[in-house]
VEXKEZA-600674 format. One record per residue: residue number from 0; x, y, z of N, C-alpha, C in turn. Coordinates in steps of 0.1 Angstrom, whole numbers, plus 5000, padded with zeros to 4 digits. Layout:
N
ATOM num n.xx n.yy n.zz ca.xx ca.yy ca.zz c.xx c.yy c.zz
ATOM NUM    X    Y    Z     X     Y     Z    X    Y    Z
...
# end
This chain:
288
ATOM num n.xx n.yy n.zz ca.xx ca.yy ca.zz c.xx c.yy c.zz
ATOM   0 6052 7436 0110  6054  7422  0108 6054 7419 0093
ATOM   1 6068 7412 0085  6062  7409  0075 6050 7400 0070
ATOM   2 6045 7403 0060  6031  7404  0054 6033 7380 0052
ATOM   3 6044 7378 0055  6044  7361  0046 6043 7354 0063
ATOM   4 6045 7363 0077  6044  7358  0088 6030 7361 0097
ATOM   5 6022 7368 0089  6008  7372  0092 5998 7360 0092
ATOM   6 5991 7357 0101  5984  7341  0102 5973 7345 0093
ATOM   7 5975 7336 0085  5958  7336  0075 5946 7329 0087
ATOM   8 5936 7341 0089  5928  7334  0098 5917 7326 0090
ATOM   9 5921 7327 0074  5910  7320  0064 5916 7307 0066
ATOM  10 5928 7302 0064  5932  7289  0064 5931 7278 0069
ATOM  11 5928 7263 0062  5925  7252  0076 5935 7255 0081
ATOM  12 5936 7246 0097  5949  7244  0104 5959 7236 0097
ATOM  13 5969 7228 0099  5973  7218  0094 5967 7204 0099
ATOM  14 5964 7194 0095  5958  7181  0096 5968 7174 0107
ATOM  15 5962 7166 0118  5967  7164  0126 5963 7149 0124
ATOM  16 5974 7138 0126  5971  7127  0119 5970 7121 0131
ATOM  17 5963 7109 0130  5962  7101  0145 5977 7097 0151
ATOM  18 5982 7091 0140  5996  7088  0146 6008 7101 0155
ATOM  19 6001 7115 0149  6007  7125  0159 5998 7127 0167
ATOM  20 5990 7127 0170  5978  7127  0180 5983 7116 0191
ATOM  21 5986 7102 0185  5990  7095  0195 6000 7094 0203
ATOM  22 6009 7103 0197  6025  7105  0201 6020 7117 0214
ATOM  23 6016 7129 0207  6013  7132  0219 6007 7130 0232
ATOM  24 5996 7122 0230  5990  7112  0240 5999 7105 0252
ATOM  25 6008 7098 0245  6017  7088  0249 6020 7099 0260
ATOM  26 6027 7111 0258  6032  7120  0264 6028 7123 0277
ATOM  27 6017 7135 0272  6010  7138  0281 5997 7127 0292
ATOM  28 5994 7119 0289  5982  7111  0295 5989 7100 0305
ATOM  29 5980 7099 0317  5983  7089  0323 5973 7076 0319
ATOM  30 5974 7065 0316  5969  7053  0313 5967 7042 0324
ATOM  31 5955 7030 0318  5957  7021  0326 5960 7009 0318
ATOM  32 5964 6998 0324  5965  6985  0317 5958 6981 0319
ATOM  33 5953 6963 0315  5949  6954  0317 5952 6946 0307
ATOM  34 5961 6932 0317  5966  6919  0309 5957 6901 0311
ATOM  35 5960 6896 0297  5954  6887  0300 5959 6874 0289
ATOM  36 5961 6863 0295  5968  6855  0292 5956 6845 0283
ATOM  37 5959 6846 0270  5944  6839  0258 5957 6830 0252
ATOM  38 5948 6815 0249  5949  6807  0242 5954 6810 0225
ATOM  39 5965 6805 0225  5965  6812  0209 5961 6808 0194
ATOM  40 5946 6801 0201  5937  6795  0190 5926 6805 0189
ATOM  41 5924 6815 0199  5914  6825  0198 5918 6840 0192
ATOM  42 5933 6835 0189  5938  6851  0184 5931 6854 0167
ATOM  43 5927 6847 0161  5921  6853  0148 5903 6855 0149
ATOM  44 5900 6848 0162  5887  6855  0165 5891 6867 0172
ATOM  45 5895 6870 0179  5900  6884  0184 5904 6894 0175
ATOM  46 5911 6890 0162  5917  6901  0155 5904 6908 0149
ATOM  47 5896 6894 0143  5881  6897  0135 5873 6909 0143
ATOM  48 5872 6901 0157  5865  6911  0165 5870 6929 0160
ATOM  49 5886 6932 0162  5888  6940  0164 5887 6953 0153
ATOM  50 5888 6943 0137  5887  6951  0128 5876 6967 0125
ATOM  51 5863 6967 0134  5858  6974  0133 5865 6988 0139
ATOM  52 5872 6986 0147  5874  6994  0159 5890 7000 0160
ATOM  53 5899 6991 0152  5912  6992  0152 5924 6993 0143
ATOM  54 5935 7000 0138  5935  6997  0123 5949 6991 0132
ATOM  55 5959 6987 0125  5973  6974  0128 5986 6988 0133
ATOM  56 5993 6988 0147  6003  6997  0142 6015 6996 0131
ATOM  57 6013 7005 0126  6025  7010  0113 6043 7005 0117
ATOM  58 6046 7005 0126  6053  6999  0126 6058 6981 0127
ATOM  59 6048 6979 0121  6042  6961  0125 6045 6959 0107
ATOM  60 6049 6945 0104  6058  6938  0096 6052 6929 0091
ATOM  61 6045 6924 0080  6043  6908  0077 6024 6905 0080
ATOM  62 6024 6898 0079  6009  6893  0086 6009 6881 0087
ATOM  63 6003 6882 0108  6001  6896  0111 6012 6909 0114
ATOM  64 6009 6917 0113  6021  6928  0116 6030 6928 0131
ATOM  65 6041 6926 0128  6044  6928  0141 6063 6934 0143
ATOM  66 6065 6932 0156  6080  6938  0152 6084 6932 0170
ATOM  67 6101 6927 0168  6103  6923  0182 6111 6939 0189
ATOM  68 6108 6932 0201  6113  6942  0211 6124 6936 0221
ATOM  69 6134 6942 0225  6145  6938  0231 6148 6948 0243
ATOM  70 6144 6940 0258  6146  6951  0264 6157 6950 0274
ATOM  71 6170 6958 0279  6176  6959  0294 6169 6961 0306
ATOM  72 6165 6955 0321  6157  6954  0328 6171 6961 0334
ATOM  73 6173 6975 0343  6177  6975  0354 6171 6976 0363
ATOM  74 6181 6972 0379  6177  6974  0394 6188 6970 0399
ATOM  75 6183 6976 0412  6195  6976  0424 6199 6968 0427
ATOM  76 6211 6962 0434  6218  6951  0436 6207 6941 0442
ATOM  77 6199 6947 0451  6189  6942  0459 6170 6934 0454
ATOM  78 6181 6938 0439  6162  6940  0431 6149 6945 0439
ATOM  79 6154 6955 0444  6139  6962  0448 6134 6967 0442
ATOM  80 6134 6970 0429  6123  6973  0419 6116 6959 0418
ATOM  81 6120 6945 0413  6113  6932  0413 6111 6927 0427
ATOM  82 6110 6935 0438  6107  6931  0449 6097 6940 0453
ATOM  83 6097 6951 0448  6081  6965  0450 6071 6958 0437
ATOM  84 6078 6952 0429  6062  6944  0422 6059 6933 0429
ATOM  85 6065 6924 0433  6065  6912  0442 6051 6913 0452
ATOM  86 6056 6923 0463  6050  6930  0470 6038 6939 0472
ATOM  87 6032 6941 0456  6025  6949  0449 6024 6962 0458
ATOM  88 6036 6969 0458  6040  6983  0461 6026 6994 0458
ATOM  89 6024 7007 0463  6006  7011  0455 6019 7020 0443
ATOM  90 6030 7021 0451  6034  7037  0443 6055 7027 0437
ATOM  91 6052 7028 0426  6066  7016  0425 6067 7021 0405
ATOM  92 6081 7017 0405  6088  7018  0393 6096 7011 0380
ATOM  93 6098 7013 0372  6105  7001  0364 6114 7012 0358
ATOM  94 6127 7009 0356  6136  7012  0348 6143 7004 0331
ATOM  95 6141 7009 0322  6137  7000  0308 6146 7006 0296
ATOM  96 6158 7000 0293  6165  7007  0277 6156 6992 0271
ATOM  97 6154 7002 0260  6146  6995  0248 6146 6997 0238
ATOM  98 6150 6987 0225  6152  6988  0212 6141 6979 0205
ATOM  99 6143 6983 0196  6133  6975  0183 6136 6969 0168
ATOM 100 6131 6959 0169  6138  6950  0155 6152 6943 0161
ATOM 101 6161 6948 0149  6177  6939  0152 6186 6953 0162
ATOM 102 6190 6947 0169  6200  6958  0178 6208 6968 0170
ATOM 103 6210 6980 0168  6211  6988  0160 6208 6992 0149
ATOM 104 6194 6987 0147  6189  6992  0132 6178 7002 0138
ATOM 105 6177 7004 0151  6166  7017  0155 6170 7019 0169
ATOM 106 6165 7035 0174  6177  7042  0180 6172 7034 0196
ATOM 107 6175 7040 0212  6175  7030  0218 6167 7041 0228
ATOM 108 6155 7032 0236  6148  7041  0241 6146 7042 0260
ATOM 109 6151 7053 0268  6153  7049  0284 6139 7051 0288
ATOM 110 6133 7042 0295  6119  7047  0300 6116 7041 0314
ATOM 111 6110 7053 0323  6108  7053  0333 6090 7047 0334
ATOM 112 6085 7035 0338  6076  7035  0340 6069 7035 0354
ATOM 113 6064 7044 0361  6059  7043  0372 6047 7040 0372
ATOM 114 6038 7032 0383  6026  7028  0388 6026 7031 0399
ATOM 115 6009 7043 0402  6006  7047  0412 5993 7043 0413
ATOM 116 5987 7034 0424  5978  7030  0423 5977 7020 0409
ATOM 117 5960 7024 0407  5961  7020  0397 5967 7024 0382
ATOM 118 5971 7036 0381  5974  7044  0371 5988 7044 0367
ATOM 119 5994 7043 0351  6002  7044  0352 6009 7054 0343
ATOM 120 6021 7055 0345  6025  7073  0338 6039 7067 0334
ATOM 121 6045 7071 0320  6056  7062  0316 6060 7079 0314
ATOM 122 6074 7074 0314  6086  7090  0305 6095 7081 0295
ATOM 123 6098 7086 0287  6102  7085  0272 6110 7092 0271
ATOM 124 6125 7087 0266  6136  7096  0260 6142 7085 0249
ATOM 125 6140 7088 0239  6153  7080  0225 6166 7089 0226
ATOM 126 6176 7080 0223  6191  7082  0219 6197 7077 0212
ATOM 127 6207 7081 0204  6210  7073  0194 6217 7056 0199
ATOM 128 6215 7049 0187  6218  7032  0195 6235 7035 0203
ATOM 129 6239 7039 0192  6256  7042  0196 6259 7045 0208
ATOM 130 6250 7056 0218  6253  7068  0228 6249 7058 0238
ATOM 131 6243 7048 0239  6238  7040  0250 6250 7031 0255
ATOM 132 6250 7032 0271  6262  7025  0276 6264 7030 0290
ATOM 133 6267 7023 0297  6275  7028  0310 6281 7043 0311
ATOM 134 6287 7044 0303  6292  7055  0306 6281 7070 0307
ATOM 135 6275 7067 0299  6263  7076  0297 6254 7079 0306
ATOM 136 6252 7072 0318  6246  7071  0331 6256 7075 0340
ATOM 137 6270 7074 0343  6278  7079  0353 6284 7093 0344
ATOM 138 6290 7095 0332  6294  7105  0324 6284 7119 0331
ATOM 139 6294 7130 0336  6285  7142  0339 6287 7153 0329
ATOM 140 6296 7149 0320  6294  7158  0306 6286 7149 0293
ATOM 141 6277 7157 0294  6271  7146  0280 6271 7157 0268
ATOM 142 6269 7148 0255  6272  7153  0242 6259 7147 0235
ATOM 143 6244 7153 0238  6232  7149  0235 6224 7158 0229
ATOM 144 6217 7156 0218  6204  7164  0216 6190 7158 0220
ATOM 145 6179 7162 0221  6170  7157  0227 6159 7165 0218
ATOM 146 6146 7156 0215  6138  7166  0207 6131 7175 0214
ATOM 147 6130 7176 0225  6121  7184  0233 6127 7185 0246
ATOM 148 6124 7194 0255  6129  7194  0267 6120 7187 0272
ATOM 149 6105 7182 0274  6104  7169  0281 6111 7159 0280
ATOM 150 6117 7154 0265  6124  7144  0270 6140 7143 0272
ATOM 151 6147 7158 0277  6155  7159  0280 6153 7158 0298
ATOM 152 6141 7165 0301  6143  7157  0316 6135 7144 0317
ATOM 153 6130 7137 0308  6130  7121  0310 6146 7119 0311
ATOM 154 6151 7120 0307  6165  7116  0305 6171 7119 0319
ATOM 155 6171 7133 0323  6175  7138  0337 6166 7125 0347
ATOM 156 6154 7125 0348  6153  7117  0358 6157 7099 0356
ATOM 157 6156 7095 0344  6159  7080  0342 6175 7080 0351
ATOM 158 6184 7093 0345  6197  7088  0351 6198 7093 0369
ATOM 159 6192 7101 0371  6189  7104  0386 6184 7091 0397
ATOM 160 6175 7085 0389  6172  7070  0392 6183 7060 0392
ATOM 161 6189 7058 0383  6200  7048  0384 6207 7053 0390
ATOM 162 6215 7062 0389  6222  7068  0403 6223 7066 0419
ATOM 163 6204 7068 0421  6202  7071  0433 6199 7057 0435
ATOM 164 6195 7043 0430  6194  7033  0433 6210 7021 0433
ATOM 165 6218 7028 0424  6228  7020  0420 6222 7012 0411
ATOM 166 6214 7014 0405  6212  7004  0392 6218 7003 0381
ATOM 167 6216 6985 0381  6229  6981  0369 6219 6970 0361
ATOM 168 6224 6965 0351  6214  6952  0342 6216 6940 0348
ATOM 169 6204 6937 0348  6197  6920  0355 6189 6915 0347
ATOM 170 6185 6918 0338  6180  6903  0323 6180 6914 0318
ATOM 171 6178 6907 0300  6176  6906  0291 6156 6898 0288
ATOM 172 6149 6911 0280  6140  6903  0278 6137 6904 0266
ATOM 173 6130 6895 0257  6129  6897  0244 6111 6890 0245
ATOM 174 6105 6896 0227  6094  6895  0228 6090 6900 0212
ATOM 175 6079 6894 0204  6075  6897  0196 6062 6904 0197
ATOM 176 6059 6913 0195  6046  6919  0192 6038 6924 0183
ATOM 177 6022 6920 0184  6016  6925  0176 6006 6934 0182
ATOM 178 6003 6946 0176  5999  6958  0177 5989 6965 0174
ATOM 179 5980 6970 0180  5968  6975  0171 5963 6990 0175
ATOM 180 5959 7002 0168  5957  7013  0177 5943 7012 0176
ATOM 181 5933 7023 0183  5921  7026  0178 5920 7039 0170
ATOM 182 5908 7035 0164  5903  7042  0153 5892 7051 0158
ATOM 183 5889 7050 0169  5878  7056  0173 5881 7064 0187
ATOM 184 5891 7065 0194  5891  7068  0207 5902 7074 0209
ATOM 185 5906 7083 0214  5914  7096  0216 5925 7083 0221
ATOM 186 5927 7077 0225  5937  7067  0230 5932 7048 0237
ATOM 187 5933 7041 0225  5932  7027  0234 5940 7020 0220
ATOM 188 5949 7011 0228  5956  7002  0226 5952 6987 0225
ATOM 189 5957 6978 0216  5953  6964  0221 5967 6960 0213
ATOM 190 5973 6949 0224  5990  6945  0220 5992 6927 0223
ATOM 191 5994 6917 0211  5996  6905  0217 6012 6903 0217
ATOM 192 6018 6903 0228  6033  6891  0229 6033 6879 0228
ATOM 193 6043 6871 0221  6047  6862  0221 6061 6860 0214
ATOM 194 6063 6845 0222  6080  6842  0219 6083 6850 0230
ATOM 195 6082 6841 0243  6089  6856  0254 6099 6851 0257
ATOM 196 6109 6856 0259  6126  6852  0263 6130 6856 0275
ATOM 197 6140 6851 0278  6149  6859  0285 6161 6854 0290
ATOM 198 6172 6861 0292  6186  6860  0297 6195 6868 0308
ATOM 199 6195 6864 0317  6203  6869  0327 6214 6880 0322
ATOM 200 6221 6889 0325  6229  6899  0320 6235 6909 0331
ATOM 201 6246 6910 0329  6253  6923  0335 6262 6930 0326
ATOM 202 6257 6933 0315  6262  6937  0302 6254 6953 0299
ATOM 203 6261 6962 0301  6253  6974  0294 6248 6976 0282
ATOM 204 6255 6967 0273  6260  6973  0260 6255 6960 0252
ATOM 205 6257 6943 0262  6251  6937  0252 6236 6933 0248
ATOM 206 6233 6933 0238  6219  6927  0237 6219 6912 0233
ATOM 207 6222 6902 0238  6217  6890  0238 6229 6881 0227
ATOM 208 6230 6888 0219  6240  6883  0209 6249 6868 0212
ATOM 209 6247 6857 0206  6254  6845  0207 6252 6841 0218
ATOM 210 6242 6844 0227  6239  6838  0242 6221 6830 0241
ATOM 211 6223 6822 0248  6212  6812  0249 6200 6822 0257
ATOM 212 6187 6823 0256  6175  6826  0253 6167 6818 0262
ATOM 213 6161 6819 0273  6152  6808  0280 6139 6813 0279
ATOM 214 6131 6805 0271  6113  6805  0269 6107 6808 0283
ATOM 215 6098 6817 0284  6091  6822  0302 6073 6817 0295
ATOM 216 6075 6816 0284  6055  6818  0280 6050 6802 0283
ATOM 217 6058 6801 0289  6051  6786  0300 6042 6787 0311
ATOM 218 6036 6771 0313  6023  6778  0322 6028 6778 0341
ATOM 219 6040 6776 0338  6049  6777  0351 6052 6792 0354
ATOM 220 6056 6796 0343  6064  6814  0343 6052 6822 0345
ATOM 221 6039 6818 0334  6026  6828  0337 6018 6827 0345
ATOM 222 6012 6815 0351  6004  6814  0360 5998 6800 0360
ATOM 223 5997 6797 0378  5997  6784  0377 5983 6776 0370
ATOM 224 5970 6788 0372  5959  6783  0362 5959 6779 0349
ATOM 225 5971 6785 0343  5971  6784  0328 5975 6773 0328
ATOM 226 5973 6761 0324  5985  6751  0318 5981 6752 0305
ATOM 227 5988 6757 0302  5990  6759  0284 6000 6772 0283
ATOM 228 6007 6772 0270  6013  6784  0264 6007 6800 0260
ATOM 229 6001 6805 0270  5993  6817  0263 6000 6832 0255
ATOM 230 5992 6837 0249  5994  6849  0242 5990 6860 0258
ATOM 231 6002 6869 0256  5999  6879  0263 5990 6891 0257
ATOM 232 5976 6894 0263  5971  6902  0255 5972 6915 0264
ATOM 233 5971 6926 0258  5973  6937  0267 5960 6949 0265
ATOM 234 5954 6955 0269  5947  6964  0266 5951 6980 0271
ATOM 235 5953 6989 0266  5959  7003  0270 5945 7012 0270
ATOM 236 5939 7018 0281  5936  7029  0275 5937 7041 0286
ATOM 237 5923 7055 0282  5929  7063  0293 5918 7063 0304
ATOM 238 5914 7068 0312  5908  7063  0326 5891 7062 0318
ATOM 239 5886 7063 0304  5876  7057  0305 5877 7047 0294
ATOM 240 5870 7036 0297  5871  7026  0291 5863 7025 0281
ATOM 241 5870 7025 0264  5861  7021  0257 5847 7009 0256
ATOM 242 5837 7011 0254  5829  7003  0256 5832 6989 0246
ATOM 243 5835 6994 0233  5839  6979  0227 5854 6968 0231
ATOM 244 5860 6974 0239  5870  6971  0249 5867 6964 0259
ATOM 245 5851 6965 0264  5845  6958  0280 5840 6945 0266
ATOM 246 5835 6952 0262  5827  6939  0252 5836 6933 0247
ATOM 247 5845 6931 0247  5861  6923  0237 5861 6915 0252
ATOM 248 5863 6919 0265  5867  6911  0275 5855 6899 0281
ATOM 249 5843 6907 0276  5833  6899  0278 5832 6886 0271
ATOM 250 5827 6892 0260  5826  6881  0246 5833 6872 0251
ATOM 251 5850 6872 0248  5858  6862  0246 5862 6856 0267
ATOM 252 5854 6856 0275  5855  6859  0286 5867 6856 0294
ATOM 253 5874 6869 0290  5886  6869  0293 5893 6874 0310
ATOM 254 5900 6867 0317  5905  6868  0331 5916 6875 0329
ATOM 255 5920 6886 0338  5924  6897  0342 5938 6895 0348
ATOM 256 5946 6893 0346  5959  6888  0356 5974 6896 0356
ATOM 257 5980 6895 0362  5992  6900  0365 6000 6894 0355
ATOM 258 6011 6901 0348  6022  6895  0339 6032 6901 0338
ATOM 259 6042 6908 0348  6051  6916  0345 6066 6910 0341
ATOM 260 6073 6912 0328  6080  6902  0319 6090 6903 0329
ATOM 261 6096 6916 0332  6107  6913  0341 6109 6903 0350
ATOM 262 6099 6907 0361  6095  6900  0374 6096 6886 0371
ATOM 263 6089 6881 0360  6085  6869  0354 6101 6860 0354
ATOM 264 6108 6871 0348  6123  6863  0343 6133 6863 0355
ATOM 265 6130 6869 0365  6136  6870  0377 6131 6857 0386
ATOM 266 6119 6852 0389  6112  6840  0391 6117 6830 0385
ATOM 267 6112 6826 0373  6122  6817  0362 6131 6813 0367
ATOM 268 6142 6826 0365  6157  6820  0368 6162 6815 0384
ATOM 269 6150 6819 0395  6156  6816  0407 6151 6804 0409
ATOM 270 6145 6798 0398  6149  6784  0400 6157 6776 0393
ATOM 271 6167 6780 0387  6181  6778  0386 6187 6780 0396
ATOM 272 6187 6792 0402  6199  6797  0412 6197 6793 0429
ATOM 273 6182 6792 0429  6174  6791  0439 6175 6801 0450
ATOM 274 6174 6813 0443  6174  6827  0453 6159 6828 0460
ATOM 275 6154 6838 0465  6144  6837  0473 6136 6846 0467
ATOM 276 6140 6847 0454  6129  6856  0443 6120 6843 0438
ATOM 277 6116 6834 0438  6108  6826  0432 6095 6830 0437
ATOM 278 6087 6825 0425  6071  6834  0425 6065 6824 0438
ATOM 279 6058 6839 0443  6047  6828  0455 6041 6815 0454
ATOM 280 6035 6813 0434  6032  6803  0434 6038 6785 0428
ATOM 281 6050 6795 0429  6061  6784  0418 6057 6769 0428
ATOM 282 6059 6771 0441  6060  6754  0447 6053 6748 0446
ATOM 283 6036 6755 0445  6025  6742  0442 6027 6740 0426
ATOM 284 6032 6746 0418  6032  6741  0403 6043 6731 0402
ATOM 285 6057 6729 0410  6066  6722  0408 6058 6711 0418
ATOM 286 6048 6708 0425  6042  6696  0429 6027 6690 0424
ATOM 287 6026 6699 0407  6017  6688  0401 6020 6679 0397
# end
């Protein structure tokens, strides 16, 4: 073997920085959520809280840091994906292209989120903005690189999915967020949304461009307890729960609730259309 490919067993390793540490996490680990809908007069006692425990994600802009997210919601003609959340399915799916910032200035990402039980397990494939489109879901010659073969079969199964369901685009959802990792814990998240949008679509290709935008962060869209505008807070981690995480829910004594954006924008608009997706609780709120 040459003498320059011989491992120095004297050498540190190379430094493994949290933000690769987290990437691989993302990968490998299955996670849980919990969401919760806070007043957005409590978000700078929250942030304070968090400072000991959390530093801002790097990709977050301004202060506070943040960066919008634009996502394509598909499902089947039948929306039985927004009908297995409806129904709170134990074992159910979401199908998600997703970009960040302005539409084309970062590349575009397909992800498969499933919830089993309580646990949930996402797959991850980026492509360039360009390559995303219809065709690239029915197309059986593709012209792709992939940085890993994990996420060359996230890609195999996202499009095996739309295939096998017939899935096509049903909103548009848009959202600003702010971000925070931990500093202390092999993986826990804390994420606020706001500015939540959305737009009906059967467009592959478009993202929202010159089309009207309908606000969901109402106390109609999130729940009929809330009357007020709340901040979506989210908390990520992996099946044990940081302790200063129970204490963040405590302190600020925060309620635990269902918020799924899609689902949300599918409700919303069927009371426009008056389809029989409207939320369980939409009719006692339309008779306060």
């Amino acid at each position: 073997m040459p003498e320059a490919l011989i491992p120095n067993a004297a050498a540190p390793p190379p430094p493994r920085t949290r933000q690769a540490l987290r990437a691989r996490f993302d990968i490998q680990l299955d996670r849980h959520e919990g969401k919760y809908i806070v007043r957005p007069e409590l978000l700078p006692a929250i942030r304070h809280f968090l400072k000991p425990f959390c530093e801002p994600d790097p990709h977050g802009h301004g202060d506070p840091p943040e960066y919008v997210i634009t996502t394509i919601q598909l499902d089947s003609p039948s929306l039985a994906l927004h009908h297995a959340k409806e129904n709170e399915a134990l074992n159910r799916f979401k199908l998600r292209v997703r970009t960040y910032g302005e539409p084309g200035s970062s590349p575009v990402f397909l992800e498969v989120k499933r919830k089993i039980r309580g646990t949930i397990i996402k797959s991850r494939t980026s492509i360039p903005f360009a390559a995303w489109g219809k065709d690239l879901m029915f197309n059986t010659r593709l012209n792709l690189t992939f940085k890993s073969s994990k996420e060359e079969l996230g890609f195999l199964e996202f499009v095996r999915l739309v295939r096998e369901i017939g899935a096509q685009p049903v909103v548009l959802v848009r959202y600003t967020r702010e971000s925070y990792f931990s500093t202390r814990d092999r993986y826990a998240r804390v994420s606020f949304d706001r500015k939540l949008l959305y737009q009906p679509t059967h467009s592959w290709s478009s993202w929202g461009e010159g089309r009207h935008w309908y606000c969901m962060d109402t106390s109609l869209s999130q729940n009929k307890q809330y009357r007020f505008s709340g901040i979506v807070l989210e908390l990520k981690t992996l099946s044990d729960t940081p302790e200063w995480m129970i204490h963040l829910v405590e302190h600020f004594d925060l309620a635990r609730t269902g918020n799924c954006k899609y689902s949300t924008a599918i409700w919303q608009e069927s009371l426009f259309s008056g389809t029989t997706a409207l939320a369980p609780y939409a009719a006692d709120v339309l008779l306060w």
